[in-house]
N, C-alpha and C positions, 0 to 999 in steps of 0.2 A: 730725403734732401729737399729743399727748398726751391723750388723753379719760379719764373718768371711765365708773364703772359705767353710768350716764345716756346715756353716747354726748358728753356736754358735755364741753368744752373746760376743762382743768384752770385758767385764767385765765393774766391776764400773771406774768408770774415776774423775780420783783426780784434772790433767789437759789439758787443750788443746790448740795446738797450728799449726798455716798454714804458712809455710814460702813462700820464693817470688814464688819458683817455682811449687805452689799449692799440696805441698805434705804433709799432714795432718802428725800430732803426738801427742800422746796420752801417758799421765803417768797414770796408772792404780793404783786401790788404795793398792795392793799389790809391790808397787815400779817400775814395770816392764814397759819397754817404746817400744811402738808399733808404727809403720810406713805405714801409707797408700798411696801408690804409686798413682800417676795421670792416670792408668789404671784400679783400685778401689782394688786391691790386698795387703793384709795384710801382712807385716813383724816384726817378733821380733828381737828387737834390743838390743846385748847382752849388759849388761854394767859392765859384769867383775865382778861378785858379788854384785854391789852396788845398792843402793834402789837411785830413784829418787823420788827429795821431789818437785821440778817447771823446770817451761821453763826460760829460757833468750833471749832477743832479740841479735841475732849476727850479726857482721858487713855482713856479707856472707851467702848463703847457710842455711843450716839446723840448728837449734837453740841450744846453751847451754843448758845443763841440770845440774841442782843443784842437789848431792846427798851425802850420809849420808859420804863418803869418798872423798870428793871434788866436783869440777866444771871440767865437760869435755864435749867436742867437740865433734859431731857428723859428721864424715867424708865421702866421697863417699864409698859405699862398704856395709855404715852401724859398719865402721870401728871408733871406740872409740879413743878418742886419750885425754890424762887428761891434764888440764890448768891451775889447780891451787890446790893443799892441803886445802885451805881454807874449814872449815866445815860449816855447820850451814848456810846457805845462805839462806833465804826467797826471796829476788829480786834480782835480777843481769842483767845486760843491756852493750855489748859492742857498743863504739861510733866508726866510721868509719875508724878512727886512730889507731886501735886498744886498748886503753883504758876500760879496764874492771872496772865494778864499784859494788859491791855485796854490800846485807843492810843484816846484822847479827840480829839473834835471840839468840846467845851466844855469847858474853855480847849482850845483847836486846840495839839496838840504834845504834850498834857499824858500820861506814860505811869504806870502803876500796875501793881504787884506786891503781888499779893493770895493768902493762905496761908487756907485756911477763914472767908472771911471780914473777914480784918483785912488790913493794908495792911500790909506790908513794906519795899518801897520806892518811889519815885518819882523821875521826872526832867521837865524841860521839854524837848521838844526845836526850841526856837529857832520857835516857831509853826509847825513841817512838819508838812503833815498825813499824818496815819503811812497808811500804805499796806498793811503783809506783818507780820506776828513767825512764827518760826521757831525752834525751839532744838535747839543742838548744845553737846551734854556741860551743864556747867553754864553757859556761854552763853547770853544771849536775845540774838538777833538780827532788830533792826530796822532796815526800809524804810520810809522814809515821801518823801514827794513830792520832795524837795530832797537827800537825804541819807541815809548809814546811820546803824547804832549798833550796838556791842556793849556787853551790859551785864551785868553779872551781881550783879542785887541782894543785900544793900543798897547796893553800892560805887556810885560814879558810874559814866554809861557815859563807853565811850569814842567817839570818831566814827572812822569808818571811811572815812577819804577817799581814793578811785583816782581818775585822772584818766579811766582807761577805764571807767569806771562812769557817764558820761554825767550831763546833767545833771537829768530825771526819772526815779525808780526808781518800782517795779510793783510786780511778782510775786519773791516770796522763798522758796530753799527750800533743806533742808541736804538731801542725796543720802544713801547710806548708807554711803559713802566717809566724812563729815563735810565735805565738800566744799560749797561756797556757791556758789547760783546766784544771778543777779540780774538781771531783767526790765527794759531800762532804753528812756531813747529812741535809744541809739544801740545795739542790741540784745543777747543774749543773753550774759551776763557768768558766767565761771566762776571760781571763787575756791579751787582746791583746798584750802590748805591758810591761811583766814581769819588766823588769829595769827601768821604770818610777815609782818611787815615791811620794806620795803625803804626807804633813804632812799640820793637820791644826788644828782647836782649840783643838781637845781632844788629841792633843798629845801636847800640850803646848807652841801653837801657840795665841799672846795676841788678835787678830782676826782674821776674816776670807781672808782679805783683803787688803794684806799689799801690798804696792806701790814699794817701792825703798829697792836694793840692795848694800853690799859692803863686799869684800873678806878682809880679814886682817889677820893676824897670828894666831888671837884665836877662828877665825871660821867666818862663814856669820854675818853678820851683818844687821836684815832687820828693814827700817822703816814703821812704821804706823801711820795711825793717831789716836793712842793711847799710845801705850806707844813702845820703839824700842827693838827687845829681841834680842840676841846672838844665832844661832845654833850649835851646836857641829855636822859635817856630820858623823863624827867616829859613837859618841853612838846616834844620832837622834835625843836628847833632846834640848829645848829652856831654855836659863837665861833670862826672861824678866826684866826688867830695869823701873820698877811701878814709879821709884820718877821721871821719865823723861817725862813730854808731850810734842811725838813727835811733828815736823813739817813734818815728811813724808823724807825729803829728809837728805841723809846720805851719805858719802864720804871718799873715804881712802885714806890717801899719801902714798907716796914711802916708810916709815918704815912703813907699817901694820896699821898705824892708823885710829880708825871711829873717823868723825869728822859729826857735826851737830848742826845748828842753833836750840834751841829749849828752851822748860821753865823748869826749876827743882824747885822740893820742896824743903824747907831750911828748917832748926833744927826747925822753927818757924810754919811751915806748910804751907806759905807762897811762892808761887812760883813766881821766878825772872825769866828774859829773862837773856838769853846768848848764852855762845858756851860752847859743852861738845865735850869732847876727851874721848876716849873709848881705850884704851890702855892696852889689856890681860885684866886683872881683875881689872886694878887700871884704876878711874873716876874720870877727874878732869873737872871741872867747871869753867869758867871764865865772871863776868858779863858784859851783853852790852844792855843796857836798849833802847826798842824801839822794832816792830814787828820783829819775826824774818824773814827772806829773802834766805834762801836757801844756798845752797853748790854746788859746781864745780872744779873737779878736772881740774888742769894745767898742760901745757904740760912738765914740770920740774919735776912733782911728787907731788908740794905743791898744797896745798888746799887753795881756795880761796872763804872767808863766808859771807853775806850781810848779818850787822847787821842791827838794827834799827837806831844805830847812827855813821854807816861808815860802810867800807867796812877792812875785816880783812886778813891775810892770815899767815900761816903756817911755820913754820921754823924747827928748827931741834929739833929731841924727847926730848920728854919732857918740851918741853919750851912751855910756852903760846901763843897765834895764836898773830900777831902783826896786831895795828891799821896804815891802808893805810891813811885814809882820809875820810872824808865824801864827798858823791856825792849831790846834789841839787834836788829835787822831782819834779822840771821842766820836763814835759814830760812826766812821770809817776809818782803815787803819792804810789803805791804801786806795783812796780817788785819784779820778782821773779827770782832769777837768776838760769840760767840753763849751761850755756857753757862759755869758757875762750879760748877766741882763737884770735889771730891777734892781739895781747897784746891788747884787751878790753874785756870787760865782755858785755856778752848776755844774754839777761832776758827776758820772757815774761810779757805782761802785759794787758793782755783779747784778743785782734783781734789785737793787737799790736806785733811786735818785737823790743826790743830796745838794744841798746848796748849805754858803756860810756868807756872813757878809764880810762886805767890800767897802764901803764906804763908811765914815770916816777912815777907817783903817781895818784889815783884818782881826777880829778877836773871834775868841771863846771857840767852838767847835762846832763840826758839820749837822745839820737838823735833815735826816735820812728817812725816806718814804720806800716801800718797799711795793714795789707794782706786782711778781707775782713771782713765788721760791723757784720756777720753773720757768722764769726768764730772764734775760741779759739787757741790759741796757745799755745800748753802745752809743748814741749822742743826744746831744739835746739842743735844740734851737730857738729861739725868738723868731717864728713866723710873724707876727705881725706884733704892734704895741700890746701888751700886756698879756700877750699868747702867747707861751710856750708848747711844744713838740715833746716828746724824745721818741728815737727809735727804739722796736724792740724786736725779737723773731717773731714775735706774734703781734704785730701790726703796729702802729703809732698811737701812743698817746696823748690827753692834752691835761693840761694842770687846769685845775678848776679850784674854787675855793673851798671844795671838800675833799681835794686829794687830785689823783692822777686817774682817769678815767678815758677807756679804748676808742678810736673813731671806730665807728661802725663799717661805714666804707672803707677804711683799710685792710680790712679781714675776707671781703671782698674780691683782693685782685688775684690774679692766676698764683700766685707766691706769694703772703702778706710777710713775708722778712726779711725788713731792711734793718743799715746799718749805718747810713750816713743820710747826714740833712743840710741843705746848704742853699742861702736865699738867690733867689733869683731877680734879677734886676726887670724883668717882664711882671712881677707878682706872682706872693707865694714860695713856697719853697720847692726844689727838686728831693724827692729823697728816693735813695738809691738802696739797693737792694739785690734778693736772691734774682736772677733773671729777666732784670726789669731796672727803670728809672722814670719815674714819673715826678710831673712838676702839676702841684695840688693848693689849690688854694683855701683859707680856712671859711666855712659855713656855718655859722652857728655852732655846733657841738659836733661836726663831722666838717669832714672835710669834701672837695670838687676837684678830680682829677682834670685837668685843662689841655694836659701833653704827656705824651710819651716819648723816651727816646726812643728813635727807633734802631731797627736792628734786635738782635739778642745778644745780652751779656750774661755770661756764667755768674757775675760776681760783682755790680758796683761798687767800687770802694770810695768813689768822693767823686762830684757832677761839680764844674765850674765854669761858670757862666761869662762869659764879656760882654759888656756894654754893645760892642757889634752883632752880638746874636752867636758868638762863635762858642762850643760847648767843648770844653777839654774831661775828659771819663778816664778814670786811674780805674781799671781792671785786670783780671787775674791774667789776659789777651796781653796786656801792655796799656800806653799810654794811645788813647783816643781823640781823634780829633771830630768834631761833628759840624762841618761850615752852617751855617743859619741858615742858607739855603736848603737843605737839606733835612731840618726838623721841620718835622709834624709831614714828612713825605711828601708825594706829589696825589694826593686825594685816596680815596680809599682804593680796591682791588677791584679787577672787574668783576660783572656779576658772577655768580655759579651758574654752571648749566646742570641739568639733569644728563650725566653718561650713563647711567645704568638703573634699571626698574625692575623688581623682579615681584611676584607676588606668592608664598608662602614658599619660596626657593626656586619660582620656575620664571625664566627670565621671559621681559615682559618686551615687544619689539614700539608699541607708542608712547611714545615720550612727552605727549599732548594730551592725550586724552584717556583715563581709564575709568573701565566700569568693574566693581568688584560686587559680587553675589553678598546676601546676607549675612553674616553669620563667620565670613571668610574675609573679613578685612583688614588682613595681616600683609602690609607692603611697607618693601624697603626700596629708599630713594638714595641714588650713586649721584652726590653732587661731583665736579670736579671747576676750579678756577684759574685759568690759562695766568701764572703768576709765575714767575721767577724772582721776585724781589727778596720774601721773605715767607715761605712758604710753611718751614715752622711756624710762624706768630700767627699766620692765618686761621680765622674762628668763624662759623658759619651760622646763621637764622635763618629760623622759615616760619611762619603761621600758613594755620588751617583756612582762613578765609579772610577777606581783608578788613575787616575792624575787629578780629583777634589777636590777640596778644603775641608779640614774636618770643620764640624758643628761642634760648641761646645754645649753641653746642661748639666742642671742640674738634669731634670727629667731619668730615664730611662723609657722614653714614645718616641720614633720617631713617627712624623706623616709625611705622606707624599700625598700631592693635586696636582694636576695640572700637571700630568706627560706629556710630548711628546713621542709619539710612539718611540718608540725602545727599546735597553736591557740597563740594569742598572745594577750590582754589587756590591749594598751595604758592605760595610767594617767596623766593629764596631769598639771601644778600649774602657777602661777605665782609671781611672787614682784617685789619691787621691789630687794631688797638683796642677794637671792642666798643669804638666812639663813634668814629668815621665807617661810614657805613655803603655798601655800594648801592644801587639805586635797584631795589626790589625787582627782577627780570623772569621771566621765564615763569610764566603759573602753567603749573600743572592741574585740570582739572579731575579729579578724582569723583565719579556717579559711585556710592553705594546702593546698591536694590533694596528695599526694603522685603523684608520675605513674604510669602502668598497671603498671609494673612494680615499684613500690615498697607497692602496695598490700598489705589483710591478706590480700582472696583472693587477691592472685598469691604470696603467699609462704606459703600454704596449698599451694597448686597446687607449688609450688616445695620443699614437704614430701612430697605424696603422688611428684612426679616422686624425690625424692632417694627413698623409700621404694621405688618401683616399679625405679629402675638398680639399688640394694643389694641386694634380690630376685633382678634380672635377673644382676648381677654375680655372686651365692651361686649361681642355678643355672647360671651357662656352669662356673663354677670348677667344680661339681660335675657338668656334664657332661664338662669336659674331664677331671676325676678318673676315672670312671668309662670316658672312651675311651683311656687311660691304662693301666689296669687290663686292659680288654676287648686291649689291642695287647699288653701281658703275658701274657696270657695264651693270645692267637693266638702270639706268638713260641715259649712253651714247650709249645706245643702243636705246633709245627712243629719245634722239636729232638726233643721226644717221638719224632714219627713219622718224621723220619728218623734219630737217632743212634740211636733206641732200636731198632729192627728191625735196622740197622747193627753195630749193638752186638752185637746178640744171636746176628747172624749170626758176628762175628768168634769170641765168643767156643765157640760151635758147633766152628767148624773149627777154631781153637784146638786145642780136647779131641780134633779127628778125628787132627786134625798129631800131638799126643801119640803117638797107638794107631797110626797108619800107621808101619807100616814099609819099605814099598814106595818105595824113591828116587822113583820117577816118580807115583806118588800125593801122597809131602809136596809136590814140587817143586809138581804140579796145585794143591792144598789151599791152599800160602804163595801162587801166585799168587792167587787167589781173593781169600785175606785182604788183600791187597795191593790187587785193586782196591777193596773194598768200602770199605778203609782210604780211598782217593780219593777215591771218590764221598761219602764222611763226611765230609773235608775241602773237599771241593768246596759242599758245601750248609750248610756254616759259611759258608764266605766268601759265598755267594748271600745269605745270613743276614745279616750284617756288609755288606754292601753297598747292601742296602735301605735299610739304618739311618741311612745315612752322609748329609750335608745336600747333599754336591755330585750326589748322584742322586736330586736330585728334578726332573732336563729329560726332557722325551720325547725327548732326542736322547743323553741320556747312557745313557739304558733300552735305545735301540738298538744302541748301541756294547756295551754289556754284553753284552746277546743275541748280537749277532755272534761278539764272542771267545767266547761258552761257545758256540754252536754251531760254530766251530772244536775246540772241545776234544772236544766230544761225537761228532761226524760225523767218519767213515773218511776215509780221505785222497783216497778213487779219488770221494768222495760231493761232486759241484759246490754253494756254495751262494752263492742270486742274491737280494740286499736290496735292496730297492727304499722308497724315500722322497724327501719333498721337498728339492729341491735349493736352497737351503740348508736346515739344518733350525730348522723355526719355532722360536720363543721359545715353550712351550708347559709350562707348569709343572706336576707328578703329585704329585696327596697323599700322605703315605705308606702309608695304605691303598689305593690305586689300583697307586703301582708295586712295591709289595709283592706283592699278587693279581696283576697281569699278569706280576712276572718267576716267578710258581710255574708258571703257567699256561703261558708258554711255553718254558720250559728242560723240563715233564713233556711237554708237546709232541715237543720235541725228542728228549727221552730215547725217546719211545715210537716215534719215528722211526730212532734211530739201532739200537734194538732189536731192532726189529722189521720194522721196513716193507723197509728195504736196496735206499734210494733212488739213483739215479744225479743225481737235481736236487733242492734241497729251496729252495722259499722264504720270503724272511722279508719281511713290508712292512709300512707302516703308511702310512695314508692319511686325509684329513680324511672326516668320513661325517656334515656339514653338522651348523648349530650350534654350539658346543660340543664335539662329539661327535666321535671320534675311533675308525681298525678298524686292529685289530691282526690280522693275519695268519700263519699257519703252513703252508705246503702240500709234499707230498712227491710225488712218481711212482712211488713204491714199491708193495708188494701191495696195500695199500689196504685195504677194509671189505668183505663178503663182501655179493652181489650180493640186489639189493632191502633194502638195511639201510637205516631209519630212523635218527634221531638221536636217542628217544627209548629208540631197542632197543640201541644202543650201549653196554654195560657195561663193567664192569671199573674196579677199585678206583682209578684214576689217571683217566681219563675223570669218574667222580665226583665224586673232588676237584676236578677243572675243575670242575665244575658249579656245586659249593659254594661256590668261590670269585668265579666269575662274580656269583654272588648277590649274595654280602658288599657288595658292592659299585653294587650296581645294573645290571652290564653284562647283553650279551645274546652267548651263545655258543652256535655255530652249527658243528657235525661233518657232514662229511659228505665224500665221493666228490672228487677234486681233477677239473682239469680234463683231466690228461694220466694218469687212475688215481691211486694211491695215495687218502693223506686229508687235507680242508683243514680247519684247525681258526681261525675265524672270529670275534674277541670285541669287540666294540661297546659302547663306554667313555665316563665323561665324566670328563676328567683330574683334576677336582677333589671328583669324590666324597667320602662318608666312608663307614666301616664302617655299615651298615643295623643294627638292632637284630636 
């Protein structure tokens, strides 16, 4: 309970009220009105002697108060300031404009519209005692015990009677849609859209269903297919017209006239075809025997009627409709004529379009265009000079000078089938349709949807326009009323929020911000739009990021798959027409991850790695440049030392052969040269064979060895080669069997030189790992007795040594096992040259 600074009980409380700037006020049941400040401290507020009986909403600031000596204003200060003498006020409500509006309990009913002061307007209303006022646009909207009202002083009100609206009203309020709620006994009534009327059978409407419209001096004129009634819009009632079975379609000339092909009953009971004229209250009848055929207003004013036996048209009041002619049933056996334009008449006639002429008079028969065996053509219009329409289920067409051809954007809207057309005095036509009414103006070869009616309608059957903006809709609901206030809405819907996030079904608690892993970017977004207007029409967009393209959808469900790493922006709107759009609110930002390998450090790392092979790749290039060079210049270092000593020797004895003259001295000299010549050709090809790619196996190294220790060793000299049977698959770099074939052909040579062996052998044998022993051994004189392998000289020995190096191997001279010497070299076949 409420206390005062006292710790006392604030007393009984009659009413209560908060205004904008959350300072509480309270009328006690002893009259007295108290004020709680937004620091929570209590003030009494004098009111000059006077009892307060309620609050009132005020344009400003702190609220009217009604009391037993007038209405007065509660000022800064706490300071009273009176607004009106009026006694007896139960509601009172100032609109923005300053318009005061009180509901009287003396006289009970009685209501007042007060402008600084002065009275403006007033009504009785029927002794109810008023209950709520509210106002929407220039609207006052009253609840009072029995009944509504809308009024908009000084006019009279009007009553506002739903049968849903129960039979005591309450609490009244306009939303910020402009939407009307209403507090009743049979409970909580929602009115979205207050100035739309509907009238249908139980107000004395002849069905539920009526088709075709026509304005004329004595009120609406609507037809059915039953019988055609009168509307009065003033008092709301129907004159139905029982002795007339309509044909549905109805037409008004230039004097207010309805005009209509249809049958009447006669004195006899007996119903004739003809034409009836509907003129105020007097009906006259003219027979024309034969089906009847429809109505269409011309562009003159007169009306022009297909009977069964010609075609008729209109002249001046009062006078009977005049016979044109009869047309020939050539082409169609049964049209229906719909439009009057390009002096001929246009009629449909199932998937057909036909027209005949009109001017100078009707002849010869209808010229029929068939638009598709799977559609119906149900009217046709003159939208603008020299453009015709027709409706069809499958969207509108336009006549062109090679036929009848679809608008593209008619096929377009949420339902593309309509069934009526009808000009509008704004530009354009309205055409009217499955679930929908839209007014489109023509575009080149398509058309520009400009408006929609709003609301949902099951079934447009005919949209009729007034010069005041006011829209009368003949629907399967009843007859409609649409005030001009009320088309094209009050702006679009508010934004959507995001209610609910989930990500691959697991609900998601920010609604601002989310981050989704790679690979996993499957989220659904819960829009919802705080809207009571019209919450079927309501259609939803969003884009991915602000200068992509917005999604259209019908659901408010976004789902979203297939993300690429990065950020996104989600942008929502909604809308009721699909045109009008609410103002993009609420971005959702959504981080995808990019996965581990898509990151900035992995493609950092994936820089230093490509920097680190382009490196690694310049120095193998330039190592193997360099063993390239280094194998060049061992090759020319090996023709050096042996062609050049070769060389030198030839040309030596050369010069000796010259000076000799002694037969048996040249003959000694040219053999010499001769061999030296071999041995120079022999160490070419040693050369050239190293080089070559099929001698790079340890088993082709052996076979080499063999045949040149054949060539090298005397014939009486045995030589025993020992290796593995088969021989391995074992592959020599070409620094490896480069060095071993020098290595053991100077072997050889020094064997066959010198030693003047009776057995020499050659082996090769694995010597574990990797590692491989090449062998050389003779039985010859051998190495002179206590020699070392270190004391072992001579210019050929050396170069073994040196080549042993190159290479990594280990060579080993020494004493064989039967005399002579074994020369020992321990290798790994894939070495390289050592630096």
């Amino acid at each position: 309970m409420l206390r005062d600074a006292s710790g006392a009980a604030v007393g009984p409380v009659r009413h209560i009220h908060a205004d904008r700037s959350g300072e509480l006020w309270l009328l006690l049941g002893d009259g007295r009105l108290r004020r709680r400040d937004t620091r929570g401290a209590w003030h009494d507020v004098d009111l000059g002697g006077a009892r307060g009986h309620t609050f009132g909403r005020a344009r400003s600031g702190p609220p009217l108060v009604a009391t037993d000596r007038g209405v007065v204003r509660v000022q800064s200060g706490d300071r009273v300031v009176p607004v009106s003498d009026v006694r007896h006020a139960i509601v009172l409500a100032e609109r923005d404009d300053g318009l005061l509006v009180l509901g009287l309990s003396e006289p009970m009913g009685r209501f007042l519209a007060l402008r600084e002061g002065r009275t403006v307007g007033s009504f009785d209303a029927e002794s109810l005692r008023p209950a709520a006022i509210a106002f929407r646009g220039e609207d006052v909207w009253i609840s009072c015990d029995h009944g509504a009202f809308r009024w908009r002083p000084p006019a009279a009100p009007e009553r506002f009677d739903r049968r849903d609206l129960g039979a005591r009203l309450g609490a009244l309020l306009v939303d910020r849609e402009q939407g009307v709620w209403f507090g009743s006994s049979l409970g909580l009534v929602h009115v979205p859209r207050p100035g739309m009327r509907l009238w249908g059978v139980d107000e004395g409407l002849p069905v539920t269903d009526p088709r075709h419209l026509a304005w004329t001096a004595s009120g609406l004129w609507i037809g059915t297919w039953l019988h055609p009634a009168r509307f009065d819009p003033r008092t709301g009632r129907f004159e139905v017209r029982d002795d007339v079975v309509s044909s549905r379609q109805i037409c008004a000339d230039r004097h207010g006239v309805a005009w209509m092909t249809a049958r009447r009953r006669v004195a006899s009971g007996r119903a004739v075809d003809g034409i009836v004229a509907f003129d105020g209250d007097d009906v006259r009848f003219q027979p024309a025997p034969g089906r009847p055929g429809g109505c269409a207003s011309a562009p003159d004013g007169r009306v022009v009627l297909l009977a069964g036996d010609g075609v008729y048209r209109t002249a001046s009041r009062g006078a009977p409709a005049s016979r044109l002619g009869a047309l020939s049933p050539a082409g169609c056996a049964a049209p229906y004529l719909r439009a009057v334009a390009r002096g001929r008449l246009w009629a449909s006639c199932g998937p057909q379009v036909c027209s005949a002429q009109l001017e100078p008079s009707p002849a010869g028969g209808w010229d029929c265009e068939t638009l598709d065996d799977a559609l119906e053509a149900f009217d046709v219009l003159e939208v603008a000079p020299g453009t015709l329409w027709v409706a069809t289920r499958r969207g509108v067409f336009r006549h062109t000078d090679s036929g009848w051809t679809r608008l593209p954007s008619s096929l377009r809207e949420p339902t593309p089938s309509f069934f009526r057309l009808a000009i509008s005095p704004r530009g354009g036509a309205w055409v009217a349709g499955h679930q929908q009414a839209v007014r489109a103006v023509p575009t080149g070869g398509d058309w520009r949807v400009v408006e929609r009616l709003p609301g949902s309608i099951p079934r447009a059957g005919n949209v009729l326009e007034r010069p005041d903006g006011t829209l009368w809709v003949a629907s399967p609901r009843g007859l409609m009323r649409v005030p001009a206030d009320e088309r094209g809405g009050h702006g679009p819907p508010p934004p959507p929020r995001v209610v609910g996030l989930s990500h691959d079904g697991r609900p998601l608690d920010a609604f601002r911000r989310v981050t989704l892993p790679a690979g996993e970017a499957r989220l659904e977004v819960t829009l919802s739009t705080l809207s009571y207007r019209a919450p079927d029409l309501l259609r939803y967009r969003y884009r991915l990021r602000d200068d992509a393209p917005w999604i259209t959808t019908r659901r408010p469900l976004v789902r979203l798959a297939g993300l690429g790493p990065g950020r996104y922006r989600l942008s929502f709107g909604a809308s009721w027409d699909g045109t009008h759009w609410s103002t993009a609110a609420h971005a959702l930002e959504v981080t995808v991850t990019p996965p581990p390998w898509a990151t900035w450090w992995a493609f950092s790392g994936y820089a230093i790695a490509l920097l680190l092979a382009s490196w690694a790749v310049h120095r193998v290039r330039l190592a193997l440049a360099l063993a390239r060079e280094r194998e060049r210049t061992r090759i020319a270092m090996d023709l050096h030392d042996e062609l050049g000593a070769g060389l030198g020797s030839i040309g030596l004895l050369s010069s000796l052969l010259g000076e000799e003259t002694e037969p048996a001295s040249r003959r000694r000299i040219a053999a010499e040269i001769a061999e030296t010549s071999g041995e120079l050709g022999a160490s070419v090809a040693d050369i050239v064979w190293s080089l070559r790619g099929r001698s790079s196996s340890l088993a082709a190294l052996g076979r080499f060895l063999v045949e040149r220790a054949g060539r090298l060793l005397p014939p009486e000299t045995r030589l025993e080669v020992r290796h593995p049977d088969p021989w391995p698959d074992v592959r020599l770099s070409l620094a490896v069997r480069r060095e071993l074939q020098w290595i053991a052909v100077e072997a050889l040579h020094n064997v066959a030189r010198h030693a003047g062996p009776c057995r020499v052998v050659l082996a090769f044998e694995p010597a574990g790992g990797r590692r491989w022993r090449k062998m050389v051994e003779d039985d010859g004189r051998g190495l002179p007795d206590g020699a070392r392998d270190a004391e072992i000289g001579g210019f050929g020995l050396e170069s073994m040594r040196r080549r042993a190096r190159a290479i990594g191997a280990e060579l080993e001279l020494g004493p064989g096992t039967r005399g002579g010497m074994r020369v020992v070299v321990t290798f790994d076949p894939r070495a390289r040259h050592t630096a």
